[in-house]
N, C-alpha and C positions, 0 to 999 in steps of 0.2 A: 898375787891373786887372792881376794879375799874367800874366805871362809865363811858361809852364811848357815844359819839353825835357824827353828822355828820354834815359836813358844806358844801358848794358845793360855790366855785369862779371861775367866770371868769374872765381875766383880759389882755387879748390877747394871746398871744405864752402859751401854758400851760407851756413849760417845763423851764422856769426858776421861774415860779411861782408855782412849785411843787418842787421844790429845796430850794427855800424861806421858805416856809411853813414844809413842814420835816424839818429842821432844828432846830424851833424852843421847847423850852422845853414842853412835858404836848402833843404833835402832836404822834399818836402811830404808826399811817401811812396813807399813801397819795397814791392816785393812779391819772391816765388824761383817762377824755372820754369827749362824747359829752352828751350836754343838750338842751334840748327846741327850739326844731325843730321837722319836721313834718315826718322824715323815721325812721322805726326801723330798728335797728343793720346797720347805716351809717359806711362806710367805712373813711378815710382820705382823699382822693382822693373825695371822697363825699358832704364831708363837704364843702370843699376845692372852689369848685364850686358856694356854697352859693346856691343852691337848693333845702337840708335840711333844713336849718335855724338854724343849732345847733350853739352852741356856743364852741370853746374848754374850759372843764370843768377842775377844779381841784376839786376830793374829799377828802374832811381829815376826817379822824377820831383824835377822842382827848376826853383827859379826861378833863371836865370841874374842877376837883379839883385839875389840876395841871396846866393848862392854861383855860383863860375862851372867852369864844366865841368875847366879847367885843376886847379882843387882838388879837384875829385873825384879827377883823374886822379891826383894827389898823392898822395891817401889810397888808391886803389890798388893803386899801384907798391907802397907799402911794407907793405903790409897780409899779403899773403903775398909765396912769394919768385915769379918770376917766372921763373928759370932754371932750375927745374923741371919736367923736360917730363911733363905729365899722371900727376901726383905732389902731394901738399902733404902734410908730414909723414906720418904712416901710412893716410892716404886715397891710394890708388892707383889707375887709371883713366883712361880717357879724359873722363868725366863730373868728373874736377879738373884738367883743363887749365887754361891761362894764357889769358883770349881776352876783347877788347872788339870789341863790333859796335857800330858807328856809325851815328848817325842823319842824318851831313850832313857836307859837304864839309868844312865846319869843324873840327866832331869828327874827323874824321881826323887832318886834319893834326894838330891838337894831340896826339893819340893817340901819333902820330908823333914829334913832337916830345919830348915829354917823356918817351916811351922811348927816345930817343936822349941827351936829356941824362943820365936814370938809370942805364943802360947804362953813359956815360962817370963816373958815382962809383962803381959795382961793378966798373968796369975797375979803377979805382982802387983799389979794398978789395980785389983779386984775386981778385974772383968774378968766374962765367963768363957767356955769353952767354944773354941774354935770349930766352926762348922762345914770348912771346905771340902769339897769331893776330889781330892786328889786322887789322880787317874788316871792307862796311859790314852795316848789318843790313837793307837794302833786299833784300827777298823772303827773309827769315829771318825763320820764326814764331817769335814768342816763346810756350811753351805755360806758363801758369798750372801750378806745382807744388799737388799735393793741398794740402786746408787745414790738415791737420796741422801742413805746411813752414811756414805762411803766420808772420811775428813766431815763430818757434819759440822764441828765446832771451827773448823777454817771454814767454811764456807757460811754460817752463822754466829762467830765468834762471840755474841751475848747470847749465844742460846742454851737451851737448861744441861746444869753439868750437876746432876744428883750424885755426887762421891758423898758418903755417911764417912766417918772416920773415927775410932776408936782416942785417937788424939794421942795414942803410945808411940813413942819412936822405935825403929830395931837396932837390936843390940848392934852396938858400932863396931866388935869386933868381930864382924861375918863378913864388912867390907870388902867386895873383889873386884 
């Protein structure tokens, strides 16, 4: 019987970072909503505004003994950029912030961790400082985005996939 956790990323536009993410091996599925902001059951239109405060959320579910949280975190960092403060390419807002909510002592730390090691290769490349909200997500609802959002890019596969990307790879030896 599998083992299933939850992970919860922001990273601006959800929906090519919900396509990113399903994709990978060990991920069982993936849904977009909002996080960590101050209205329940926020609309898009809502959010949009930057009055809530949410963030557009990706959740995954995954089995850690076929992918482990460390790899998500991987595909993360580099997916968009991260030094981007509530920005990603031409999506601007608070609703495209940088921010992981954590489900457990564990996810933190590694949260932690492997944005301190990324940090130290974009020091490297002379990019600036990391602007994530790492977070835990104990008493932060995660609200279900309308069904439109829900797989947006399967069911629109040429539709807009705003990932910015710093263009740094992570260091290969955090590989899990």
């Amino acid at each position: 019987m599998s083992n299933t956790e939850k992970a919860y990323f922001a990273t601006g536009c959800f929906w090519g970072a919900e396509r990113r993410l399903w994709n990978l091996p060990g991920v069982i599925n993936t849904s977009v909503g909002y996080m960590g902001g101050t209205r329940a059951n926020p609309s898009y239109e809502q959010i949009c505004t930057g009055v809530t405060g949410h963030a557009e959320m990706v959740e995954v579910s995954f089995d850690p003994a076929l992918i482990s949280y460390t790899r998500l975190l991987e595909e993360f960092w580099v997916m968009h950029d991260p030094t981007s403060l509530n920005r990603q390419g031409g999506d601007i807002g608070t609703q495209y912030r940088s921010a992981i909510f954590t489900t457990s002592d564990a996810q933190l730390a590694q949260a932690q961790a492997t944005r301190d090691l990324y940090q130290a290769a974009l020091t490297q490349a002379g990019i600036g400082e990391i602007v994530t909200e790492i977070k835990s997500a104990e008493g932060v609802e995660y609200f279900l985005a309308e069904e439109y959002h829900q797989k947006y890019l399967k069911k629109n596969p040429n539709g807009y996939d705003c990932h910015s990307s710093t263009g740094v790879r992570f260091p290969s030896q955090v590989s899990g």
